[in-house]
C-alpha positions, 0 to 999 in steps of 0.5 A: 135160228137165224133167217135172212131178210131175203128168206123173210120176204120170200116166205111173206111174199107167199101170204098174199097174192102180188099186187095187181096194182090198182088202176085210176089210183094216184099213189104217192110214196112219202120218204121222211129223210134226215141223214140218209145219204147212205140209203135214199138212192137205194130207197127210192130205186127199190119203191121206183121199180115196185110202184113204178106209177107211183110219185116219191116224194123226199122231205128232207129235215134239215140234213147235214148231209148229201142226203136232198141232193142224193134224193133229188139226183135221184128222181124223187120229188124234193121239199123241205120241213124246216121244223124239226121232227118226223112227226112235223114232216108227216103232218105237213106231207098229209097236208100238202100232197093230194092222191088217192093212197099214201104209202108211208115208209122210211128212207133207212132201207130196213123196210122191204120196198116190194112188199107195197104192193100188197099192202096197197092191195090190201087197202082197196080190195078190203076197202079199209083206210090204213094197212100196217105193216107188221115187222117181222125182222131178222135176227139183230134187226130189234135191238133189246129195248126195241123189242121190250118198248114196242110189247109194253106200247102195244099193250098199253094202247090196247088197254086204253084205246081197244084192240087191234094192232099188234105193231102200233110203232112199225113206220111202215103203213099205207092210209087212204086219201080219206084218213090221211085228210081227217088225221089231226096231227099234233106230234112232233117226233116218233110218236106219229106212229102211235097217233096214227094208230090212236086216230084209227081206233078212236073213229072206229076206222077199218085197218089192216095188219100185213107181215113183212120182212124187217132188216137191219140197217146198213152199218154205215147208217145211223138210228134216229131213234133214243131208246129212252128220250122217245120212249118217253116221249111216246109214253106222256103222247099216250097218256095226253091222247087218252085224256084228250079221247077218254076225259070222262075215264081220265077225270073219273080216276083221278076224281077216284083217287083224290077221293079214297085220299080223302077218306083215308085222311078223313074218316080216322078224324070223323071217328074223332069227332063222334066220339068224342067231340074234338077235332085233333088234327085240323089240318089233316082235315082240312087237306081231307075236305080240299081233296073232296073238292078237287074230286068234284071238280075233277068228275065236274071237268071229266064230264064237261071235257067229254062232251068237248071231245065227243062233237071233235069226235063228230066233226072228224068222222064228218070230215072223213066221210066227205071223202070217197073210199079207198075202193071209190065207192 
């Protein structure tokens, strides 16, 4: 049955209480932009009147359009990121700004802008350091590839990295000062949302996960996102993070397989050999004794690289408890 967007946000506006908003906390709302002329007015007056204390800042990302000279007419705080991607955008938006919240959110007016109060009450009356904010979208809102992408990178995530999130790819999301600062971005594109999440289950941080009503773009408005190319851009970002965080694991299935190749390959010819004193394929067993060798060295390279990653490990959870908690404590 089809529902509207306004009766999306009505029935998950019920699931928790309006935001209180809390006090002594600098918020600040960032606005990745590319070609938003469309929607950035309307963006920046819809989390204007729900974070009314809050600063928006818009980076906008080499526009070809209105889309800097809409937001700054706009009361929003204008900068620019020259490198191209929303991934660099973040990455320099987290380095730049300081406040004590940070509400992510895109200009594309498909996430509902009063729906950031109680993804920020969340975040310190739960004292957690990111909120995520589950799309719950009208009908239209997901295309078909969409839909089919975001269930196999959630599963795939969970299975590798652990349970937790059931949406790692919703844009929408509120972190505290202490993740913000101890996030390691490496992402270029629309695979930030992934690392976001990856950074969170890999410290073991507290997250939340919050429902909110997900719409479809403006017809005069245009995707960013290629199914296909950013899809597998995610997937190979996926598969880097997993034997950048998990070495020992990554290293130990390839040491596997170059393994049981090597068996197969050999033992026909140790058989061979024992009965009947010959070697009939010298090459094969060649091949057979070098696979044996790269799976050595591949465990060798798991353990070594894990080690590595194990004090990166130490080093980021350090550098996140310098920092206070979302509820000051």
């Amino acid at each position: 049955m089809m529902q509207s967007s306004e009766r999306i946000r009505e029935e998950l506006n019920g699931l928790l209480p309006q935001a209180s908003f809390s006090r002594n906390k600098s918020i600040a709302i960032l606005l990745p932009c590319f070609n938003e002329e469309h929607t950035v007015a309307q963006v920046i007056a819809g989390f204007r009147k729900a974070l009314p204390g809050a600063t928006i800042y818009v980076y906008d990302n080499n526009s070809t359009d209105r889309t800097a000279e809409i937001a700054q007419a706009a009361g929003a705080v204008l900068r620019h990121e020259r490198r191209q991607g929303k991934g660099n955008v973040v990455r320099r938006m987290f380095a730049d700004i300081d406040a004590d919240l940070y509400v992510l959110a895109d200009a594309d007016l498909t996430y509902d802008a009063t729906a950031a109060g109680r993804l920020i009450d969340a975040l310190v009356t739960r004292n957690v350091d990111m909120v995520v904010g589950v799309r719950v979208g009208q009908d239209g809102a997901f295309p078909r590839g969409h839909r089919f992408g975001n269930r196999m990178f959630n599963g795939l995530v969970e299975r590798l990295f652990g349970a937790g999130f059931t949406d790692i790819l919703s844009g929408y999301r509120v972190v505290s000062r202490r993740f913000a600062k101890s996030f390691p971005a490496t992402s270029s594109g629309f695979e930030i949302e992934t690392e976001l999440t990856v950074h969170a289950l890999d410290l073991r941080l507290a997250a939340e996960e919050i429902p909110i009503a997900y719409g479809r773009r403006p017809a005069d408005s245009r995707s960013k996102l290629n199914t296909y190319r950013d899809g597998a851009k995610i997937l190979v970002k996926i598969v880097r993070m997993y034997k950048t965080l998990r070495p020992f694991r990554f290293f130990g299935i390839l040491a596997a397989v170059l393994a049981n190749t090597a068996i197969a390959l050999g033992l026909p010819i140790v058989t061979t050999y024992l009965e009947q004193g010959l070697v009939p394929r010298l090459p094969t067993a060649v091949l057979a004794a070098a696979l044996i060798q790269l799976a050595f060295m591949s465990l060798t390279c798991g353990i070594i690289v894990d080690a590595v990653c194990t004090s990166q490990r130490e080093f980021k959870r350090m550098r996140y408890l310098d920092l206070p908690a979302p509820n000051g404590t």
